[in-house]
Every structure is written in structure tokens, then in C-alpha cells.
C-alpha positions as CSV (number, residue, x, y, z in Angstrom):
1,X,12.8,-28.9,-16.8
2,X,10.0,-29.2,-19.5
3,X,6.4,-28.8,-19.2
4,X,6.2,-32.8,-19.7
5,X,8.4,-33.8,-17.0
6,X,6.3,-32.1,-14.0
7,X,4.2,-34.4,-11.8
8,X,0.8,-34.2,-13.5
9,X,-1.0,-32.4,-10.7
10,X,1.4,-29.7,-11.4
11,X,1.0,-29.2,-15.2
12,X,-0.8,-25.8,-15.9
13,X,-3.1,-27.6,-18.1
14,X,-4.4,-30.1,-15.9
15,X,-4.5,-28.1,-12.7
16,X,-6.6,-25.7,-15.2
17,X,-8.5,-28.7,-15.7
18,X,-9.1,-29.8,-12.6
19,X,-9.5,-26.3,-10.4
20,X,-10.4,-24.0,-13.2
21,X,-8.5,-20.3,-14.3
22,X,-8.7,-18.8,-10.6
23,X,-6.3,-21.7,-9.0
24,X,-3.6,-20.7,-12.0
25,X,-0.4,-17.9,-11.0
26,X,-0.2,-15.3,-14.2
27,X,2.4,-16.8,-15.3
28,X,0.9,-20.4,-15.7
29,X,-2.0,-18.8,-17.5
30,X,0.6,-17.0,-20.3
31,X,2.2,-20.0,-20.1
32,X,-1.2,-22.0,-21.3
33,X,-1.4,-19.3,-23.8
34,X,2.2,-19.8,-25.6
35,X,2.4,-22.7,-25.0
36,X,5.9,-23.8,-25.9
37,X,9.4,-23.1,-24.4
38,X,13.0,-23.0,-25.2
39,X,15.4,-25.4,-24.9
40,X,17.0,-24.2,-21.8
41,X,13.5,-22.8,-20.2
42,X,10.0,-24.1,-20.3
43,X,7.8,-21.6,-21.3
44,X,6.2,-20.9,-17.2
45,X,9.6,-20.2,-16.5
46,X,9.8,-18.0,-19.3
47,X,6.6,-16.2,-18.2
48,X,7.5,-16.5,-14.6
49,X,10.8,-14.1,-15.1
50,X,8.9,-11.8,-17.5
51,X,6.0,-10.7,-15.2
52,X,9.0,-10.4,-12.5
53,X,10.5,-8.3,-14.3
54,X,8.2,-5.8,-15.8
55,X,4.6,-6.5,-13.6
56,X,1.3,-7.3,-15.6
57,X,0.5,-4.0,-16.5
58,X,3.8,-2.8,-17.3
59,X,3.9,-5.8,-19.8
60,X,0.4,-4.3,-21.7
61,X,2.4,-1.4,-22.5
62,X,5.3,-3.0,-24.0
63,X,5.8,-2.9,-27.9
64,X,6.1,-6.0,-30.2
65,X,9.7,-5.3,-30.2
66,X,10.3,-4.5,-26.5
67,X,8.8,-8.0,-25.8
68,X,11.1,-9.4,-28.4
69,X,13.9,-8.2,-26.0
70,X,13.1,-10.6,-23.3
71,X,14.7,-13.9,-23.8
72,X,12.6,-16.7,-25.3
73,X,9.9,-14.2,-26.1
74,X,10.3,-14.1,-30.3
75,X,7.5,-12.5,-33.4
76,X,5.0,-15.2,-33.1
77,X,5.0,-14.9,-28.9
78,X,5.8,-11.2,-28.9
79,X,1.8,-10.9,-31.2
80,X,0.2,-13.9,-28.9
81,X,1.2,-11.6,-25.9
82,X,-0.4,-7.8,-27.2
83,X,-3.5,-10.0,-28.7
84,X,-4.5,-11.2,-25.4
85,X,-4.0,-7.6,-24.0
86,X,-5.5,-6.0,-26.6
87,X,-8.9,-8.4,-25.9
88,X,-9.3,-7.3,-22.5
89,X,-8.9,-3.5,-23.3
90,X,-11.9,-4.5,-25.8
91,X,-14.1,-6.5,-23.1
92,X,-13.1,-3.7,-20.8
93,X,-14.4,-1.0,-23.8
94,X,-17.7,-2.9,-24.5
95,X,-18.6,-3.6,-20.7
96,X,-19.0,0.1,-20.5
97,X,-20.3,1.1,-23.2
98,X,-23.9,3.0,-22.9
99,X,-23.2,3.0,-18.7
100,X,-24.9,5.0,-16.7
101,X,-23.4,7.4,-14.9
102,X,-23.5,7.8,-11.4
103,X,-20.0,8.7,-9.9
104,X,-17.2,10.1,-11.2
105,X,-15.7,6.6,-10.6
106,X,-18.1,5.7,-13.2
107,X,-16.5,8.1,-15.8
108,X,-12.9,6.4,-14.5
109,X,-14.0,3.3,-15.5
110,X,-15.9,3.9,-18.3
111,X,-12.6,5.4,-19.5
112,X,-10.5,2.7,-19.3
113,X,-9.2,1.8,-23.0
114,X,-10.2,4.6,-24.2
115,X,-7.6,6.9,-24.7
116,X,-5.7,6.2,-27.8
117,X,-1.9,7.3,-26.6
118,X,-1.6,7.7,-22.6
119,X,1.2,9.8,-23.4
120,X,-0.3,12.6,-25.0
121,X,-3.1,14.6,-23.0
122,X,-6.9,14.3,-24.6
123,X,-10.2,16.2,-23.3
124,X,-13.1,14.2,-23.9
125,X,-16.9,15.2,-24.2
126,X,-19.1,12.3,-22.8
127,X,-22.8,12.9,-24.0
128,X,-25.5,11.7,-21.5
129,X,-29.2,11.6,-22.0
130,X,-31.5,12.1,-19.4
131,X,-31.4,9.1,-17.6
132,X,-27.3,10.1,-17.7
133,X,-26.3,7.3,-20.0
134,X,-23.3,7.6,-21.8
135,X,-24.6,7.7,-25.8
136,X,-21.6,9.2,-27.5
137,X,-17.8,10.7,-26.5
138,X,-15.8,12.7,-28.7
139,X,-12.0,13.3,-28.6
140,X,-12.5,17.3,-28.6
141,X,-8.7,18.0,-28.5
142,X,-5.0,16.3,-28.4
143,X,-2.2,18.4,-26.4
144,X,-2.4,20.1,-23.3
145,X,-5.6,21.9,-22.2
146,X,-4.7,25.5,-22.7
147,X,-7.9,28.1,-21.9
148,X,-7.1,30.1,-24.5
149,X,-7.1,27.5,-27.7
150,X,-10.5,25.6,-25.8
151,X,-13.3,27.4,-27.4
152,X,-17.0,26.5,-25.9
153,X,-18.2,26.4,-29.1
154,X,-16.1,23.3,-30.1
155,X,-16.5,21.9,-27.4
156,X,-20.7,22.3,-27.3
157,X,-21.2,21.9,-31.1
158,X,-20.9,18.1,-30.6
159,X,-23.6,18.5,-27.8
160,X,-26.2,20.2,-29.7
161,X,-26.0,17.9,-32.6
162,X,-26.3,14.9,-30.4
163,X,-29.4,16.3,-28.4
164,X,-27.4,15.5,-25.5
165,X,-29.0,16.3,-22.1
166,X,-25.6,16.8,-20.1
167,X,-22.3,16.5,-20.9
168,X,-19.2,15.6,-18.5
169,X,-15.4,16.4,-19.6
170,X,-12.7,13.9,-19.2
171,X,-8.7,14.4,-19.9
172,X,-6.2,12.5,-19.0
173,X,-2.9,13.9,-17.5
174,X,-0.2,11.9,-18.6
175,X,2.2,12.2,-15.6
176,X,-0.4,9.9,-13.5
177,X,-0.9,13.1,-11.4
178,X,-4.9,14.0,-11.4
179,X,-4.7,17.7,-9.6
180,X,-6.1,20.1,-11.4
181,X,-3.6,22.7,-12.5
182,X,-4.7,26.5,-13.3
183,X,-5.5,25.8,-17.1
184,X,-7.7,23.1,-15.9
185,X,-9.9,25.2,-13.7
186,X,-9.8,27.9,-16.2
187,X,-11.8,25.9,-19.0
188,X,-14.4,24.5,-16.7
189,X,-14.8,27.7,-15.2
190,X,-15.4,28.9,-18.8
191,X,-17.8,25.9,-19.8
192,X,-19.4,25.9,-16.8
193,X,-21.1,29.5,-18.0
194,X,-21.4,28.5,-21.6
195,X,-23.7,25.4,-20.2
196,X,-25.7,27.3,-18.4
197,X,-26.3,29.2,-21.3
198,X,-27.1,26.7,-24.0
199,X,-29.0,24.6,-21.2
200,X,-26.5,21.7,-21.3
201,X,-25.7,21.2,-17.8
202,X,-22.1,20.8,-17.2
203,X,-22.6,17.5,-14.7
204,X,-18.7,17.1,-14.1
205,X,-14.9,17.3,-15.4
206,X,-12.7,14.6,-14.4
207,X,-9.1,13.8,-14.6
208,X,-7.7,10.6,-15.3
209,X,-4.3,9.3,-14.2
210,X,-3.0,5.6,-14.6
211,X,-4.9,4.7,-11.5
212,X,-6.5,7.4,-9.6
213,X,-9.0,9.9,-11.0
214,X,-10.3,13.7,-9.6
215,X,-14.0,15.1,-9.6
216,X,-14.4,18.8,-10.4
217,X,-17.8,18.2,-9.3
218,X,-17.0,16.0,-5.9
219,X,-14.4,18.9,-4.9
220,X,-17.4,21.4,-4.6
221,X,-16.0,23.1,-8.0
222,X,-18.4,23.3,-10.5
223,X,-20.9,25.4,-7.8
């Protein structure tokens, strides 16, 4: 059945209309987005079995070419879809940008975006003045933290050029699993002294999964 041959009151468009975004399913709100369908499916069925099938977020993930898999989904649909993604990882980005700090749930969201490739492992440096507003970050590293290749001075020469009060670390493990693993407490062990030090307090190090986070500092480990 076609867009055109619902009742009215049960056209995406209208009931937008009428109720506003909120009273819309995910689907109907793609749907107002592609607009068109097939010939076989109208395009809220077409978005209907597509979030079924792979969820919301799983469908931000996929590549132009992975969406072109899904049937009725082609180029033009496959770039509408990753824009509209892509716009709320910016909203999400600018949002946060110059936040103050006041949880380590703060640094979770804060980093939400911002790693370029949740499939490699990055250590961030978050620069805080001192009202602990975020004024910079820097990717320090990309690949697993290892002690040994982490040197403080890398990770503090950002610091000092930025006058920044505090600093927190951020890395994300890719596996979704935020416990810290030996390596981990090794290098904030190690930066934890070198803070002291130069004067740069060490506030935190947190870990970012896909939906959880962990607090060096709210697990009474950065005494």
C-alpha cells in the first residue's frame, strides 16, 4: 500500500502536522526523511523492516554500502540516511563543547562523537581551566595503552602549552568492556606522580565503552 492510499490521519506527514515529531515511531520519521518508496513497499515499510532489523544505533554504524544491502535502500537513500546521523553526532559534539565538568558522567558525555574509529583504542587529554571547563582535548595516542610507549612528557607537553589547570584522561576500549586492565592502572599510576610534579592535578581517567563508562577517580584510585 502507498503512502497516498492511507486514511489521512495516518499519513506520517500529517500526523507530524497535526501532533508534532514526538507522536511519530522511527520509522515514520526516516520515512518523512526519504520520502519515497518502491514499487512493492512504501518507504515506512521500508524503514519499518530496516530498524527491525539492525536497531537505531546499529543503523549509525552502517557504511553507505552496507545500507545499500537492504532492499529499497539505494546511493541517494543510503547518503540521506548517514547525513541525518552524522548531524546529530555534530549537535551532540557542539552541545558539549566548553562543558563543565562535574562527574565523570560528564566526561562520558562530553565524549560522545568524539572518537574518530570506535574500533581502535585512543587516550585522550581533556584540558580544564580552573572553573574545570573543558577548553581543549588532544588525541595523545591511537593503539592500545601500553605503560611503557606512554611517556608523561607527551602526554603533559599539551598541558603546559595550554596553561591548563587540570587535566582528565579519556580512552575508549573498543570491546564495550570499561574495567580497567593492568596497563591501564599502570599509566595513571605513572601520571598521577608526574602531575603532582608539574602541578597539573591529575582530576580523573575514564574509560569509555559503547554505553557504560569507569572513573579512576570514583573507584578511590587516583588517592
Amino acid at each position: 500500500m502507498r503512502i497516498h492510499d492511507l486514511d489521512p490521519e495516518h499519513r506520517p506527514r500529517e500526523r507530524f502536522l497535526q501532533s508534532g515529531p514526538a507522536a511519530l515511531s522511527s520509522a515514520e520519521l526516516m520515512a518523512l526523511i526519504l520520502k519515497t518508496g518502491t514499487r512493492h513497499h512504501n518507504i515506512v515499510d521500508t524503514c519499518q523492516a530496516m530498524i527491525s532489523r539492525h536497531g537505531l544505533e546499529r543503523l549509525a554504524e552502517l557504511s553507505l554500502g552496507e545500507l545499500q544491502d537492504i532492499p529499497g535502500i539505494g546511493p541517494a537513500k543510503a547518503m540521506q540516511i548517514k547525513a541525518v546521523f552524522e548531524l546529530q553526532k555534530r549537535v551532540s559534539f557542539i552541545r558539549h563543547t566548553n562543558k563543565k565538568v562535574r562527574s565523570a558522567k560528564d566526561v562520558y558525555e562530553y565524549m560522545t562523537g568524539r572518537v574518530p574509529d570506535e574500533h581502535r583504542e585512543h587516550l585522550f587529554l581533556l584540558h580544564l581551566n580552573t572553573k574545570n571547563h573543558i577548553i581543549r582535548h588532544d588525541i595523545i595516542s591511537v593503539g592500545t595503552l601500553n605503560a611503557s610507549l606512554i611517556h608523561p612528557r607527551e602526554i603533559f607537553k599539551p598541558a603546559i602549552r595550554e596553561s591548563a589547570h587540570a587535566v582528565i584522561l579519556v580512552h575508549n576500549h573498543p570491546s564495550g568492556d570499561v574495567e580497567p586492565s593492568n596497563a591501564d592502572r599502570q599509566v595513571t599510576a605513572t601520571l598521577k606522580k608526574a602531575s603532582a610534579i608539574l602541578q597539573i592535578e591529575l582530576l580523573d581517567h575514564v574509560i569509555v565503552g559503547c554505553d557504560s563508562y569507569f572513573s579512576f577517580r570514583e573507584h578511590s584510585l587516583l588517592a
